[in-house]
FIKOLZA-1660 file (N, C-alpha, C; in steps of 0.1 Angstrom, whole numbers, plus 5000, padded with zeros to 4 digits):
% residues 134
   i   px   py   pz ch aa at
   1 0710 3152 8625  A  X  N
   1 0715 3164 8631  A  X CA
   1 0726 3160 8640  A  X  C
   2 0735 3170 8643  A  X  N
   2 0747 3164 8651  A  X CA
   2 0752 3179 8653  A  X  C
   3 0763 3174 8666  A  X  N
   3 0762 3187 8675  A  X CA
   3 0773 3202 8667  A  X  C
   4 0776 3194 8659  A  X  N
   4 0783 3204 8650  A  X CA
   4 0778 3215 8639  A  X  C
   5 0763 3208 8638  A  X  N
   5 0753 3215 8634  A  X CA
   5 0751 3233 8635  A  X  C
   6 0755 3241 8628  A  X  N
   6 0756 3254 8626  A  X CA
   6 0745 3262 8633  A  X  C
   7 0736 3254 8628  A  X  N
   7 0722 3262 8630  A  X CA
   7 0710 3245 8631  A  X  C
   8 0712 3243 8650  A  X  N
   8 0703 3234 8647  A  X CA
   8 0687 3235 8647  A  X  C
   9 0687 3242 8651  A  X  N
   9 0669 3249 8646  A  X CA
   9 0666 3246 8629  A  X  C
  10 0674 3249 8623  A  X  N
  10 0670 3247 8606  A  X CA
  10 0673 3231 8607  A  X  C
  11 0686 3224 8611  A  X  N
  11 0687 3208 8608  A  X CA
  11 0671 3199 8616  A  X  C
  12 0669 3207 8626  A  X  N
  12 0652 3198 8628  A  X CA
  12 0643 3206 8617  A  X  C
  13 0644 3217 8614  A  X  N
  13 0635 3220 8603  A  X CA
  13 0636 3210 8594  A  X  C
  14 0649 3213 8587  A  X  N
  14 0651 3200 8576  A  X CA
  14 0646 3186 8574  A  X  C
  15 0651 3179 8588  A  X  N
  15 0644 3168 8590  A  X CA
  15 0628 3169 8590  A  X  C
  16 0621 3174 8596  A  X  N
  16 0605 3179 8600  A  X CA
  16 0602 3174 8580  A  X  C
  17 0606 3185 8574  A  X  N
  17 0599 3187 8563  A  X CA
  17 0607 3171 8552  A  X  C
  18 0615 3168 8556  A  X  N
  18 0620 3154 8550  A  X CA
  18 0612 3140 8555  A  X  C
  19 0610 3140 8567  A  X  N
  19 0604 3131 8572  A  X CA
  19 0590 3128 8571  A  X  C
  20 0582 3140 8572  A  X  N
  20 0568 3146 8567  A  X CA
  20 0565 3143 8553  A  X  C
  21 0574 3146 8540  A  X  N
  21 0572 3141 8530  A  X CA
  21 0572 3126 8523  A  X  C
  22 0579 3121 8536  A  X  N
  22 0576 3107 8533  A  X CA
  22 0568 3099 8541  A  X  C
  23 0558 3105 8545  A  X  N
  23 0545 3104 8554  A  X CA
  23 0555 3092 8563  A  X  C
  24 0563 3102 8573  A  X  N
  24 0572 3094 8587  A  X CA
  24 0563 3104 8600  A  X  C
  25 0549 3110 8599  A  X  N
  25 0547 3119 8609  A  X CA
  25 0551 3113 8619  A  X  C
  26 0546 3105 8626  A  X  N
  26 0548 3098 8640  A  X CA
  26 0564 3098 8640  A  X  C
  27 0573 3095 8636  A  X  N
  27 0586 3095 8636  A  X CA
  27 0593 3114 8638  A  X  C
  28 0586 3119 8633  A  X  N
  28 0588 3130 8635  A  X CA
  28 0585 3135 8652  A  X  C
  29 0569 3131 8656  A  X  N
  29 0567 3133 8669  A  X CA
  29 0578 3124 8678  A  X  C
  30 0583 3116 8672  A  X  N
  30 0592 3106 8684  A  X CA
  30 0603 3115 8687  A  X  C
  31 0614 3115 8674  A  X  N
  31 0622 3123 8677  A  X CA
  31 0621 3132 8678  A  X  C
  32 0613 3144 8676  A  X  N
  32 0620 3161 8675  A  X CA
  32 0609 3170 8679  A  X  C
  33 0599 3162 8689  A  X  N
  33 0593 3170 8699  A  X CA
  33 0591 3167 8711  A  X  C
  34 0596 3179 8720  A  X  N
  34 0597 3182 8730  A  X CA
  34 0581 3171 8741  A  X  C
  35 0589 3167 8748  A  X  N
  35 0577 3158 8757  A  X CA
  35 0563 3172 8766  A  X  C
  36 0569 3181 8764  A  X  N
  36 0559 3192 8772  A  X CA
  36 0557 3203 8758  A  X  C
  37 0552 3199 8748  A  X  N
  37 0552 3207 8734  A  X CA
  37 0542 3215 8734  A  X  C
  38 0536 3223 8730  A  X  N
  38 0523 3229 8726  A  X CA
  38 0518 3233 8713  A  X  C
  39 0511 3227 8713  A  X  N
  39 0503 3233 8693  A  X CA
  39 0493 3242 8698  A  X  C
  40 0493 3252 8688  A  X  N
  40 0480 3259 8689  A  X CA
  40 0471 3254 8674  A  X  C
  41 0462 3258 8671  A  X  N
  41 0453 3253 8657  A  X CA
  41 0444 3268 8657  A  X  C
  42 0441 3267 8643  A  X  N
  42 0435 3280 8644  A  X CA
  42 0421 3286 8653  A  X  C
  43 0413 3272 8654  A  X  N
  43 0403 3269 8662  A  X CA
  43 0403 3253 8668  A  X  C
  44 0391 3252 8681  A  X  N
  44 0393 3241 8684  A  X CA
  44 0383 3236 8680  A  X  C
  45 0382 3222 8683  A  X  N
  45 0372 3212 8679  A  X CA
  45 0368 3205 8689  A  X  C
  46 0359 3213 8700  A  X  N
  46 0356 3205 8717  A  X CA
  46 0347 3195 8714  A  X  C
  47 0335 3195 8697  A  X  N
  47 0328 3182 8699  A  X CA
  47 0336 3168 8698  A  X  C
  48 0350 3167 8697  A  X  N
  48 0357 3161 8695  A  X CA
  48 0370 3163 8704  A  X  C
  49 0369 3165 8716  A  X  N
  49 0381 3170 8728  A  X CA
  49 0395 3174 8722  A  X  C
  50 0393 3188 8716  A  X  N
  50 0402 3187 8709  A  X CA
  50 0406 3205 8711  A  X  C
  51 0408 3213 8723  A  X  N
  51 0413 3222 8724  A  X CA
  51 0415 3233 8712  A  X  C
  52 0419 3245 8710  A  X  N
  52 0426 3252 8703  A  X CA
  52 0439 3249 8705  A  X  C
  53 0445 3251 8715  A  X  N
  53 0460 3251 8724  A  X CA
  53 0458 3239 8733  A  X  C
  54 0468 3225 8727  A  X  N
  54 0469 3217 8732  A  X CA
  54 0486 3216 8741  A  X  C
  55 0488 3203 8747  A  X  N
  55 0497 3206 8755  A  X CA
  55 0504 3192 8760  A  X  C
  56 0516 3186 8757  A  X  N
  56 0522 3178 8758  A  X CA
  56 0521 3166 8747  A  X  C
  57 0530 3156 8746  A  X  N
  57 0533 3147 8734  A  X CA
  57 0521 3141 8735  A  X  C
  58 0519 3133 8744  A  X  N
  58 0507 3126 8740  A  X CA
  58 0492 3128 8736  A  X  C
  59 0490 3143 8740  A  X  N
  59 0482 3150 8729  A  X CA
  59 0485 3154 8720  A  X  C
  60 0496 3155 8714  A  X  N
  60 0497 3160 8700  A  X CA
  60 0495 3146 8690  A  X  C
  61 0499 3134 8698  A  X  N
  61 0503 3122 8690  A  X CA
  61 0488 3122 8690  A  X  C
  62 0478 3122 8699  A  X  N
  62 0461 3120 8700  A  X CA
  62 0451 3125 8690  A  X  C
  63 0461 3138 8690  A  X  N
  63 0452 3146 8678  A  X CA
  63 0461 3142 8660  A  X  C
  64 0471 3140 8659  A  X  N
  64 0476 3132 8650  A  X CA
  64 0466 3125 8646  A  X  C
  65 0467 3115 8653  A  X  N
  65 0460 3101 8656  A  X CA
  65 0444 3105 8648  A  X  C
  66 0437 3110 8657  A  X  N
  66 0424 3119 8651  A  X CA
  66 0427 3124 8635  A  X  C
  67 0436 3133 8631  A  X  N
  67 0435 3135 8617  A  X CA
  67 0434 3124 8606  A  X  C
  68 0447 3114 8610  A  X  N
  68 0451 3107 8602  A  X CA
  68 0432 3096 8601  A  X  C
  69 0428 3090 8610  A  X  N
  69 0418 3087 8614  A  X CA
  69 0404 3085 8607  A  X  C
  70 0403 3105 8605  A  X  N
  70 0390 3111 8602  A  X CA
  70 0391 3121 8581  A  X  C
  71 0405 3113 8575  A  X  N
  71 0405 3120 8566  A  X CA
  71 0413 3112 8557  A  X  C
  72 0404 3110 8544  A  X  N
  72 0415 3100 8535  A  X CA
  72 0424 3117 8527  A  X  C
  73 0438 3107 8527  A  X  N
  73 0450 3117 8522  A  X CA
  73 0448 3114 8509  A  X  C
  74 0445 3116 8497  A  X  N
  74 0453 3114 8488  A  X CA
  74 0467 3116 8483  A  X  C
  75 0468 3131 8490  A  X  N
  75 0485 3134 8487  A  X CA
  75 0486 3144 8495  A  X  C
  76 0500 3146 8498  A  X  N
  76 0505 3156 8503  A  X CA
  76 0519 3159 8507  A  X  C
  77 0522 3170 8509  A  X  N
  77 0536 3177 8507  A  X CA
  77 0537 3191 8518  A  X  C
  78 0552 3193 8515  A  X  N
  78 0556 3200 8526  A  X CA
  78 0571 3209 8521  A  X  C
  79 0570 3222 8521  A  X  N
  79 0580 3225 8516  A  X CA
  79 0584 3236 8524  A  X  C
  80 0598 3243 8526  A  X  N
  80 0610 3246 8539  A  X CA
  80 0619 3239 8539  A  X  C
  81 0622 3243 8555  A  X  N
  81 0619 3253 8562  A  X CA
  81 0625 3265 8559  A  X  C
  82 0616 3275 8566  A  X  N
  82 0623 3290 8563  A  X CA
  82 0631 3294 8580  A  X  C
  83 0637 3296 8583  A  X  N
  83 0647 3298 8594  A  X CA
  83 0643 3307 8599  A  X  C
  84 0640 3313 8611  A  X  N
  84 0642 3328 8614  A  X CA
  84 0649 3324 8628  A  X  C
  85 0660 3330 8638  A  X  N
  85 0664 3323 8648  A  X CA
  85 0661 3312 8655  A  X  C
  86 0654 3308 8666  A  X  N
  86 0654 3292 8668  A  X CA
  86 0637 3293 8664  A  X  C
  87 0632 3296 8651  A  X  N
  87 0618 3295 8650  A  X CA
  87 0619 3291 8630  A  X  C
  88 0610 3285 8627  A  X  N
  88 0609 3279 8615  A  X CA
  88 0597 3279 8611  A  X  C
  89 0594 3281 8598  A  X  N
  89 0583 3279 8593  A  X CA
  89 0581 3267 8582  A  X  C
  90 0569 3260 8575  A  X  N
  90 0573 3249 8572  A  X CA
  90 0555 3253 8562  A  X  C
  91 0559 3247 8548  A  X  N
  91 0544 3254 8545  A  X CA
  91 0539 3237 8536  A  X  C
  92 0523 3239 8540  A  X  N
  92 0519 3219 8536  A  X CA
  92 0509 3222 8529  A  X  C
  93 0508 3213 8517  A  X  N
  93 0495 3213 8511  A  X CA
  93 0490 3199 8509  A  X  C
  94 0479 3197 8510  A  X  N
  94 0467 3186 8515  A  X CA
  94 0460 3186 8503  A  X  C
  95 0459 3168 8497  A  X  N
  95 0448 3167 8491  A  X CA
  95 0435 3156 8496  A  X  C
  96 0430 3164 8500  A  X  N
  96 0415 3154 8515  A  X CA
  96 0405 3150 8508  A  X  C
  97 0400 3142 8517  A  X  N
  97 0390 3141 8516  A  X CA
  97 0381 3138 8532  A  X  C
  98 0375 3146 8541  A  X  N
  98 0371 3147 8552  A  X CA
  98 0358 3131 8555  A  X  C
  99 0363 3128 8564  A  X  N
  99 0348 3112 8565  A  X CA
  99 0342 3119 8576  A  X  C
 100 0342 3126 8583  A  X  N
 100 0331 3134 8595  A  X CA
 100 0329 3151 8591  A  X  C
 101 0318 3153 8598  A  X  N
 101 0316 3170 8599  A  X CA
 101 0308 3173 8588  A  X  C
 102 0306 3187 8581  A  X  N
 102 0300 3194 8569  A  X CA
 102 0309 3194 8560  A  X  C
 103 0322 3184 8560  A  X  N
 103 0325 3187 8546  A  X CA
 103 0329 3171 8541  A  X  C
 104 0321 3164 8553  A  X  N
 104 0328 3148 8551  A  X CA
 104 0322 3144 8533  A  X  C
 105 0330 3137 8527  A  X  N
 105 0330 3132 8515  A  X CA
 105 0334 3139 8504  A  X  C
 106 0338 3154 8507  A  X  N
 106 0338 3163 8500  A  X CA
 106 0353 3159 8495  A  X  C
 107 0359 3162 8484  A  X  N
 107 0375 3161 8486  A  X CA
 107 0376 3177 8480  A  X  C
 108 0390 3180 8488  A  X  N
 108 0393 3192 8488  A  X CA
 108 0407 3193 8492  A  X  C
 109 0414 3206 8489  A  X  N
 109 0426 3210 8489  A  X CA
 109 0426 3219 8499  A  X  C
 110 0436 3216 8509  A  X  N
 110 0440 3226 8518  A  X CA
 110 0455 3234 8519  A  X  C
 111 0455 3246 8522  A  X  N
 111 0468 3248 8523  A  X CA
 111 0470 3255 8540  A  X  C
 112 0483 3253 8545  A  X  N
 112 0489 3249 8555  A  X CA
 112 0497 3257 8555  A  X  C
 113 0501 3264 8566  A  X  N
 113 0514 3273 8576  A  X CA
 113 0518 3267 8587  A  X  C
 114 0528 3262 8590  A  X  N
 114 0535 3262 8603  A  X CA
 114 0544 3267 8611  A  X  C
 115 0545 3275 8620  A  X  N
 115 0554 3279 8627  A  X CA
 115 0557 3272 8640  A  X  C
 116 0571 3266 8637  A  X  N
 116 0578 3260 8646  A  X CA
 116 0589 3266 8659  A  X  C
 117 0592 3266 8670  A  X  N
 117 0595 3272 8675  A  X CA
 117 0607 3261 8682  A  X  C
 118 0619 3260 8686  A  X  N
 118 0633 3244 8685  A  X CA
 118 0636 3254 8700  A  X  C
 119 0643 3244 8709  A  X  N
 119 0646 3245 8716  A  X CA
 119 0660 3232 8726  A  X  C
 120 0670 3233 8722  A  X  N
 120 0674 3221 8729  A  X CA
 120 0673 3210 8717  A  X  C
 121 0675 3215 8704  A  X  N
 121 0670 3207 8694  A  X CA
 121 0659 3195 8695  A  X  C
 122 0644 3204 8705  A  X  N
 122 0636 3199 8697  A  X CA
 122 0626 3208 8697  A  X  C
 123 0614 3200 8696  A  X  N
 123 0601 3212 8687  A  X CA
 123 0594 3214 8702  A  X  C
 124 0596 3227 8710  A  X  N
 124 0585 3231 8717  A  X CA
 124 0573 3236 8717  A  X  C
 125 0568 3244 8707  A  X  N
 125 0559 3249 8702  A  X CA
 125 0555 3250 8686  A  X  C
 126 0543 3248 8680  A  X  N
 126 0540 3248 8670  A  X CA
 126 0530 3253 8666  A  X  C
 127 0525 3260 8657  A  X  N
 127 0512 3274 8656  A  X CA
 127 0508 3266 8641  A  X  C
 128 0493 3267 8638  A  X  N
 128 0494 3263 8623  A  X CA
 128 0485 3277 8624  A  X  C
 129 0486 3279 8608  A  X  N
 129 0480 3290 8603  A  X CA
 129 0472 3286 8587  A  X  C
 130 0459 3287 8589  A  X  N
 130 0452 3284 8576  A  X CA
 130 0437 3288 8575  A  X  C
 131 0431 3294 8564  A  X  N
 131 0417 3298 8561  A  X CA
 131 0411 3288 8562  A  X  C
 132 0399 3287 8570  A  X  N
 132 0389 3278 8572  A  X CA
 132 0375 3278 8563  A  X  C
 133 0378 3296 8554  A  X  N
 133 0365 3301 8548  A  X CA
 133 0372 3292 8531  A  X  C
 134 0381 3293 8530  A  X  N
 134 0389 3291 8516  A  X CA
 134 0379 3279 8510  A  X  C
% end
């Protein structure tokens, strides 16, 4: 990204979804999110301190941290962003397999919404959206 960038909300999109497909997440949270960020999740997960609406980098990298952790990836992808003013959406599909909870061992497919919200070219807010009943 660079400052001549037209529309830098979409060039951190871009990146997000380039960097993400080459499983660089953490490199993503270094550069292009905001140190005071917020994710929301569709629900939380307190047996595991884990808020719905979390709040700054080092919880997001925490709960990162936690996914990568508690879930073998087989594969996964990421395709966007879709632009709407300084907000972006970014859509991911997951092939899991969960090692905790009621669905540990199970492998399964998930699909993924994200809405990203850029500011100051970086990520201040982030919303996932996904069926839990699917």
């Amino acid at each position: 990204m660079t400052q001549t960038d037209p529309n830098p909300c979409l060039a951190v999109g871009k990146k997000l979804v380039e960097l993400c497909n080459q499983n660089k997440t953490y490199q993503v949270l270094d550069e292009y999110y905001a140190d005071d960020i917020v994710s929301v999740e569709v629900m939380g997960m307190p047996e595991v301190g884990m808020d719905k609406q979390m709040k700054g980098i080092e919880a997001i990298r925490a709960k990162t941290k936690w996914w990568y952790d508690n879930h073998e990836i087989h594969s996964s992808s990421c395709s966007g962003p879709f632009p709407h003013g300084e907000r972006f959406i970014v859509f991911f599909e997951m092939d899991i397999t969960p090692k905790m909870g009621p669905m540990a061992g199970q492998r399964m497919q998930m699909q993924e919404a994200g809405l990203y919200t850029v500011k100051d070219g970086k990520i201040i807010r982030e919303e996932f959206f996904y069926d839990m009943s699917a």
